[in-house]
C-alpha positions in Angstrom: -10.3 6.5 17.2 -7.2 8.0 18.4 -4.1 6.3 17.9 -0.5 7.4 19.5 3.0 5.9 18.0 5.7 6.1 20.3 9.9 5.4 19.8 11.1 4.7 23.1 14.7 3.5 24.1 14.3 0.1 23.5 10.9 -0.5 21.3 7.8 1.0 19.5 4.6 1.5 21.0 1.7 2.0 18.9 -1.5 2.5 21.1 -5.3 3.1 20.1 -8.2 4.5 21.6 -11.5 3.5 21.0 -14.5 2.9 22.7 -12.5 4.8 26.0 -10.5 1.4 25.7 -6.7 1.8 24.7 -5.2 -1.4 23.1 -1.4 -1.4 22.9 1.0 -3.3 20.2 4.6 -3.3 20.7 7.1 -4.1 18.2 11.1 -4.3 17.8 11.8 -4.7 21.0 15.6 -4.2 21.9 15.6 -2.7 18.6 16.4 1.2 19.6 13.4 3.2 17.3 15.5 6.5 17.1 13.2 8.3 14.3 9.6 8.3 13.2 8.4 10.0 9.9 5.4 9.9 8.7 4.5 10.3 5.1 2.6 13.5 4.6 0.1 12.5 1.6 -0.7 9.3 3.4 -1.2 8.9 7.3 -1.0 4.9 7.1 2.9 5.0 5.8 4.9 5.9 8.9 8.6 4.8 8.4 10.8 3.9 11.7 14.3 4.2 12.2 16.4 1.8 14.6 19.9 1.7 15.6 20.5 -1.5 14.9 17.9 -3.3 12.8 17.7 -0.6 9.7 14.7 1.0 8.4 10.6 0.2 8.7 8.4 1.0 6.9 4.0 0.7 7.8 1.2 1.4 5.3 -1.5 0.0 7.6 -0.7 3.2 10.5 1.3 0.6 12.4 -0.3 -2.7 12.3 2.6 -3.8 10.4 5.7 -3.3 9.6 8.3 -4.4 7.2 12.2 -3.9 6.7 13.0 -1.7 4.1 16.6 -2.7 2.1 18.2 0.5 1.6 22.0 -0.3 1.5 22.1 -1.1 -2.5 20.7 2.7 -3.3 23.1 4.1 -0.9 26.3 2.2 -2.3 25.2 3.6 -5.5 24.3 7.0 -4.4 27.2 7.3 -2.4 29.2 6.5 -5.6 27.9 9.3 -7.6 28.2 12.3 -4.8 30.9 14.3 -5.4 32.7 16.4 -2.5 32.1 19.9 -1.9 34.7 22.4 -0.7 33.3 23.5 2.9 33.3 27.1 3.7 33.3 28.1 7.3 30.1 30.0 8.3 32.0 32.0 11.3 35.6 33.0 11.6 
């Protein structure tokens, strides 16, 4: 089986191969997918950015996906960063 996830403009395409037969799933449609990452001890979790609907997250290689609430750890994170004098890399 071959199976090909794709972020286009306006949704994710995750197609499979088998048997010379591709079957297609979309999913968040109007939803911008602007990143894929996929995790690299485990094929099945593949996260998915989107503009405007946050972050996805799949552990069955795309069959499904659910939202992943990440705006409490980056309050907090945010809150213990402290800044960092930038030093220009060419003058």
């Amino acid at each position: 089986m071959k199976k090909l996830i794709l972020a286009l403009e306006r949704e994710l395409l995750v197609a499979e191969k088998q048997d010379n037969t591709w079957s297609v799933q979309s999913f968040f449609k109007g939803a911008n997918p602007v990143s894929l990452a996929v995790d690299p001890h485990d094929g099945n979790i593949i996260y998915c950015a989107t503009f405007d609907r946050g972050l996805w997250k799949t552990y069955d290689g795309g069959a499904s996906w659910e939202t992943i609430d990440i705006a409490p750890r980056l309050v907090s994170l945010h809150s213990k960063i402290n800044p960092v004098e930038c030093i220009p890399c060419f003058e």
